[in-house]
Every structure is written in C-alpha cells, then in structure tokens.
C-alpha atoms as one frame of an Amber mdcrd trajectory, in Angstrom:
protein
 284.644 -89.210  14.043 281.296 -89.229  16.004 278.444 -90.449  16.301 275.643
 -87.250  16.213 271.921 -87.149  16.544 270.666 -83.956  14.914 267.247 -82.476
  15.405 266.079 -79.563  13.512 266.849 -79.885   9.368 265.259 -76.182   8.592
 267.163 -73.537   6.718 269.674 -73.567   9.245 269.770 -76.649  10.699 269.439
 -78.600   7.693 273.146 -77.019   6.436 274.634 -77.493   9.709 273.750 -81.029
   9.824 275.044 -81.649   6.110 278.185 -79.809   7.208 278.526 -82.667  10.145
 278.004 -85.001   7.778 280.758 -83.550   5.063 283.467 -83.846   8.293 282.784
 -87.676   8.124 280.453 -88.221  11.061 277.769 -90.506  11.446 274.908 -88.376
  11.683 271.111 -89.461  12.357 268.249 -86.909  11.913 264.844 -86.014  12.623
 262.638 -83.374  11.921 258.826 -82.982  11.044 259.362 -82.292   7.935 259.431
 -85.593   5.678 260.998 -83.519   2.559 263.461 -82.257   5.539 264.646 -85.764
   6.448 264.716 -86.904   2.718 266.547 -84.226   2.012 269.583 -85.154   4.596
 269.226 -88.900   4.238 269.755 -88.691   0.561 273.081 -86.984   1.782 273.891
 -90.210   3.594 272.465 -89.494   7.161 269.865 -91.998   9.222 266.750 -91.516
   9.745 265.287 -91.654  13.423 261.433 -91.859  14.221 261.444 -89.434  16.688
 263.601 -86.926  18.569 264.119 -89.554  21.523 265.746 -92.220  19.148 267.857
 -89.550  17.617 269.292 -89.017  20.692 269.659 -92.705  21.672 273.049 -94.938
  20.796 274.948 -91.303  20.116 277.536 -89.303  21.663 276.403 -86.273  20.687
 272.900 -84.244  20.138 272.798 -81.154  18.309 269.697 -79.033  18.026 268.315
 -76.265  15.809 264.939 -75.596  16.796 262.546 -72.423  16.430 261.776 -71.700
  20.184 262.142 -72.165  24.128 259.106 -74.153  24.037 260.288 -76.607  21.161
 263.600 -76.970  23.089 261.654 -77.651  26.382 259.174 -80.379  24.420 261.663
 -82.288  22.161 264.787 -82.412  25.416 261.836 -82.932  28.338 259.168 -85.878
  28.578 259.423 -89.613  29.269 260.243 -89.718  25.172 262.761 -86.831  25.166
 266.722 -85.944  24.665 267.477 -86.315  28.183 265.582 -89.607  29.374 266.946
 -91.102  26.098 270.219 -90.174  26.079 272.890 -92.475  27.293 275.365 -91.853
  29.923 278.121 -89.192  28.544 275.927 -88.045  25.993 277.235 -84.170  24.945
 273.765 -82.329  24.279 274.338 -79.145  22.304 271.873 -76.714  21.483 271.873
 -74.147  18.678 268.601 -72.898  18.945 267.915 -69.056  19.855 265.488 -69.462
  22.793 265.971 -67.295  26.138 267.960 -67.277  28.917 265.963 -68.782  31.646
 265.064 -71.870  29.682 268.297 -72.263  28.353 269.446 -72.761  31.994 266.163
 -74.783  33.154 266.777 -77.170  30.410 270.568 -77.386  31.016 269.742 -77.984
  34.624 267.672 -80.895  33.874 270.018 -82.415  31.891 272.610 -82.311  34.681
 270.418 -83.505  36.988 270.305 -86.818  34.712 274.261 -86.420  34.735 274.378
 -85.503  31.254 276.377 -82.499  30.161 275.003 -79.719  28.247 275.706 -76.201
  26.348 274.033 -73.573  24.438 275.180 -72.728  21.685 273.388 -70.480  19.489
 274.858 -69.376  16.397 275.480 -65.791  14.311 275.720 -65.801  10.237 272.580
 -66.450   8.772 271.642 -69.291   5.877 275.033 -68.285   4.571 277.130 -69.230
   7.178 275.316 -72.248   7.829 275.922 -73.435   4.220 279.222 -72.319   4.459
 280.121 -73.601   7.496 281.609 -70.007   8.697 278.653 -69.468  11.488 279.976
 -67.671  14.751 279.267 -69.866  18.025 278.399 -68.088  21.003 278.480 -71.381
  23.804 277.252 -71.230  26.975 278.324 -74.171  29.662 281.133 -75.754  31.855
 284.582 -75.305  30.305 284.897 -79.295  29.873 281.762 -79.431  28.186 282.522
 -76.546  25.699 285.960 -78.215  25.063 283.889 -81.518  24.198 281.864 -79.244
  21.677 284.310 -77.014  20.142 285.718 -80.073  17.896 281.940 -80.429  16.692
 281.100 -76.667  16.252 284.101 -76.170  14.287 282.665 -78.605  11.403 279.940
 -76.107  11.039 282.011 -72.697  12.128 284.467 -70.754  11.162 284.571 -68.901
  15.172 283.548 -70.362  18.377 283.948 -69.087  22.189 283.112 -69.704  25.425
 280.831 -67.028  26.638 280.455 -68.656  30.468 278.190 -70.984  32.014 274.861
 -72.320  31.496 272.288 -69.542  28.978 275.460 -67.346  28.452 275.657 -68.533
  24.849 271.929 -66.869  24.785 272.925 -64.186  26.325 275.633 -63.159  24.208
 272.844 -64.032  20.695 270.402 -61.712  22.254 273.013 -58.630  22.897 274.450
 -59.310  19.699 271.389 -59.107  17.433 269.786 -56.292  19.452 273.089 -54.090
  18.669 272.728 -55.485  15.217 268.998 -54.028  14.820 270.063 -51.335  16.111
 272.566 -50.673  14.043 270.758 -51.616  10.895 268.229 -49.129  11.879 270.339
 -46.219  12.088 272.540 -47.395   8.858 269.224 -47.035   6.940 268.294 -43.952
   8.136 271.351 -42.337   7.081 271.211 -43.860   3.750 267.429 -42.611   3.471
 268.428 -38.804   4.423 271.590 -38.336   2.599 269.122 -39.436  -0.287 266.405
 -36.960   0.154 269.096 -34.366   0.413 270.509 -35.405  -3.331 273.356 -37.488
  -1.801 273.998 -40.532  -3.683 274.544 -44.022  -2.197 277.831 -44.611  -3.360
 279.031 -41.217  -2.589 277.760 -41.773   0.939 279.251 -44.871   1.535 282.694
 -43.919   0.096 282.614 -41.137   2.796 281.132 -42.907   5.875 282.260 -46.065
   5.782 285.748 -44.738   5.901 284.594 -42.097   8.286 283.243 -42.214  12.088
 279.743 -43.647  11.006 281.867 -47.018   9.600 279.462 -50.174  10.852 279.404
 -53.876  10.069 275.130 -52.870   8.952 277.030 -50.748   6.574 280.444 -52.067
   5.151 279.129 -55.501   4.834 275.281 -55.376   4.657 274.677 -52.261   3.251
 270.696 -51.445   3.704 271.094 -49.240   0.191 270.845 -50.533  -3.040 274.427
 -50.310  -5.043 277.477 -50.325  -2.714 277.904 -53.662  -1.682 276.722 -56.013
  -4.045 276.481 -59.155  -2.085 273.795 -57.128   0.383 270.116 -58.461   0.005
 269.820 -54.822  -0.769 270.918 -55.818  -4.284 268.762 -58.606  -4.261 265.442
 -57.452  -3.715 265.888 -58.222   0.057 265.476 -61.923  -0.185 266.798 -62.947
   3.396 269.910 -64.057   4.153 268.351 -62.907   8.071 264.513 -62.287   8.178
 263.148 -59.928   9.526 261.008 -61.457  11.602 263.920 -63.732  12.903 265.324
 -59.913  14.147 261.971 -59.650  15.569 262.137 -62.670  17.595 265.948 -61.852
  18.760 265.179 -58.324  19.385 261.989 -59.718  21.925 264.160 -61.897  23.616
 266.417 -59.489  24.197 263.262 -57.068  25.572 262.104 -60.052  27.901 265.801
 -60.432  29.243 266.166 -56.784  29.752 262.907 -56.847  31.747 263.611 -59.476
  33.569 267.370 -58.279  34.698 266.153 -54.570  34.929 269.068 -53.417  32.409
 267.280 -50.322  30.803 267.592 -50.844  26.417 265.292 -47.824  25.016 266.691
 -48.275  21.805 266.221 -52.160  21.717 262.925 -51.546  22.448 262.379 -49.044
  20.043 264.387 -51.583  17.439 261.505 -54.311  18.399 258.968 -51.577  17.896
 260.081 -50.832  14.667 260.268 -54.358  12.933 257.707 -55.089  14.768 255.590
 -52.497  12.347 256.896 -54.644   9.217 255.362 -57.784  11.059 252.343 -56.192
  11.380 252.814 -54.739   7.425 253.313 -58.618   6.169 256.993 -58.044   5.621
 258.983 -60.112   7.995 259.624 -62.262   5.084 262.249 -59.872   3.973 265.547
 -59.670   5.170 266.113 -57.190   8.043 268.238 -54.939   6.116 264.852 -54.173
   4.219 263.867 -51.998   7.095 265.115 -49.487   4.571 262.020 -49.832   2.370
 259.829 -49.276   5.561 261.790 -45.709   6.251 261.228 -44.737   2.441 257.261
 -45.544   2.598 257.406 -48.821   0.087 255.843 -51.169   2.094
C-alpha cells in the first residue's frame, strides 16, 4: 500500500479519496473546507495544514480541484506540491483544467525531477462513489504505469491517452460530444412529444434504431424510460450543468487555440450557457430538456 496526499475532498474528490482509503492506503488530506476534512478524517485519513504538507513525506499526490488556476496555486509557490514534494514523488492530477496548463504545470514539475500526469476523470458523483470513474491520463508511459495501480482504487477504466495535457484533451472532446449529444437526444424527445409521440414509445423505437446514443439509452433527458436518469429525479445532478458548461468552454478555448473548427460545440456552450444565465446550472445537464420545453 501507499502512502497518498490528497487535495481536493468536494463531491468528487471527497469519494475518490475515501475510495483510496477503502484499498488500505495511508491517505492524508486537505481541503478548505473544515466539514470536508472532518468528513475524511473521521474515515481514518490525516489531516495536513496545508496543500504543501500534504504533499510532503508521500509517494503519491492526487488532486481534484475546480480550475487551471487552483491547480497552478496549490502545485506552484515556495509552499506548493512541487517544492514540497520529495524526490520520486508521483503527482497525479484529476482536475478538469485545460490543456496548456496541464502541460505548464507538468513541465514544472519535471523540471524539479518529479514525475507527473493528468488525469481527469468521466462518471460523475456516481462513479466517484462507486469507484467505476473512467481515467483519461495524460503523461510518460512509466509514469502512467506508476498511476494505473492508484487510479484503479477509484476506477473501474483507465488509459493512456499520450503525453503531458492529453488526459485533458481527451475530457474536453469527450464532454463536448457528450453536450452535444444530450442536446440533440432532448430535442428529439421534445418533438416526438409535441407530435403526440410518447416517451416510451420513442425510446423503444430509437434506441434500438439509428438514433441509439449513450444521452439516450443510459441518461435518458425524458421523464419515464430509464429510471435511474435524473430525468426521473427531478434533475438533481449526477453532472451539473454548469460543470458541462465549464467542459464545453474548455473545449471552445482549445478549439480556438488549435484552429480545429467545432460549430456545434460552440453552439452546445451557447446553449447551457442560456441555463447559466436562467439560474439553472444547478441541475443536471440532462435538464437541458426543460429549457427546450419553456420550464425554466
């Protein structure tokens, strides 16, 4: 077993790091949030005092943070990850951030000879309690072989996407397809209902037919068919909304950057970026639905 610093005890992170700590690791924590920390120590973790001592005496960091510049702040600085970390120290993190600081942050932790990957995660709250979250990792192949051991306590799939960001890179293409996807699942549930067609009737017929999707046979945006959909929960998230929102911008920023042309990602970011502006990123993405139908 290992010894793990773990940064980052939100919805996600919080899960993970209990996950870690059900595989019989010696896990130390910190977050900002005292109830957070409580929460994990209570589950037998440590407690560090700040992100720099959580990374100090371990052989591994994992992170779980909410953005680039929270990776940048808690890995950089005279008190950070990387000038506290000791020699051979395995930095992973799970964060969703984008590309380029992904790699500028992986490049400074080489530069202190530390290795490092990215390793964002797909599967939502669910996954993370379950431990079934898909691992995109980004990084040299002996690094990723170093992680995959780890990831695997807190994932049910994990692969090697390439070097340094590509972990990122595959998130942001993933979740843009997924918006997409969700989009266009909910307006075909929306029309075949204002022309008298019935959920359930619909979905027996498409999702055995050419429209079949993942948005649809598993997260069904409709009310009815699939009755583990947030649909059938009043869309309490198992993937906010406004966490689409931020994948679906990164995605936007990356296309921009790498001129790759993604009208329909754009569009996608345009579109949940209206339920944002409504006060209803709170709601899982699959609630787009209600947005199409005029009950926001």
């Amino acid at each position: 077993m290992s010894t793990i610093g773990f940064i980052g005890l939100g919805n996600m992170g919080g899960p993970m790091a209990r996950n870690l700590l059900k595989a019989g690791h010696d896990v130390t924590v910190f977050d900002l949030s005292a109830d957070a920390v409580a929460g994990l120590k209570e589950a037998g973790a440590s407690v560090a005092a700040s992100a720099g001592d959580a990374a100090s005496g371990v052989e591994i960091v994992v992170s779980m943070l909410p953005a680039g510049r929270h990776v940048e702040a808690v890995y950089g600085g005279e008190d950070g990850v990387i000038a506290r970390a000791g020699s051979g120290t395995l930095l992973i993190d799970s964060s969703t951030i984008d590309v380029a600081t992904a790699r500028s942050v992986a490049a400074m932790a080489t530069d202190k000879g530390l290795a490092m990957v990215d390793a964002p995660v797909s599967g939502g709250v669910g996954g993370a309690e379950g431990g079934t979250l898909t691992f995109m990792v980004g990084g040299e192949k002996d690094d990723f072989a170093r992680a995959q051991p780890i990831l695997e306590n807190m994932g049910k799939n994990v692969f090697h996407a390439g070097g340094a960001g590509n972990g990122q890179a595959a998130k942001i293409c993933n979740n843009m397809l997924l918006g997409i996807s969700m989009i266009g699942t909910a307006e075909a549930f929306n029309l075949a209902d204002k022309l008298g067609l019935d959920a359930q009737t619909f979905f027996d017929i498409s999702s055995t037919a050419s429209g079949q999707c993942w948005s649809m046979t598993s997260y069904c945006p409709a009310e009815g068919p699939v009755p583990t959909s947030p649909a059938n929960n009043d869309y309490q998230p198992g993937f906010a909304a406004g966490m689409m929102l931020k994948d679906l911008r990164l995605a936007q920023e990356a296309a921009a950057q790498s001129k790759a042309p993604t009208p329909l990602g754009n569009e996608a970011a345009s579109l949940y970026g209206l339920m944002e502006a409504a006060g209803k990123d709170g709601l899982d993405f699959s609630g787009i639905i209600k947005m199409l139908r005029g009950d926001l």
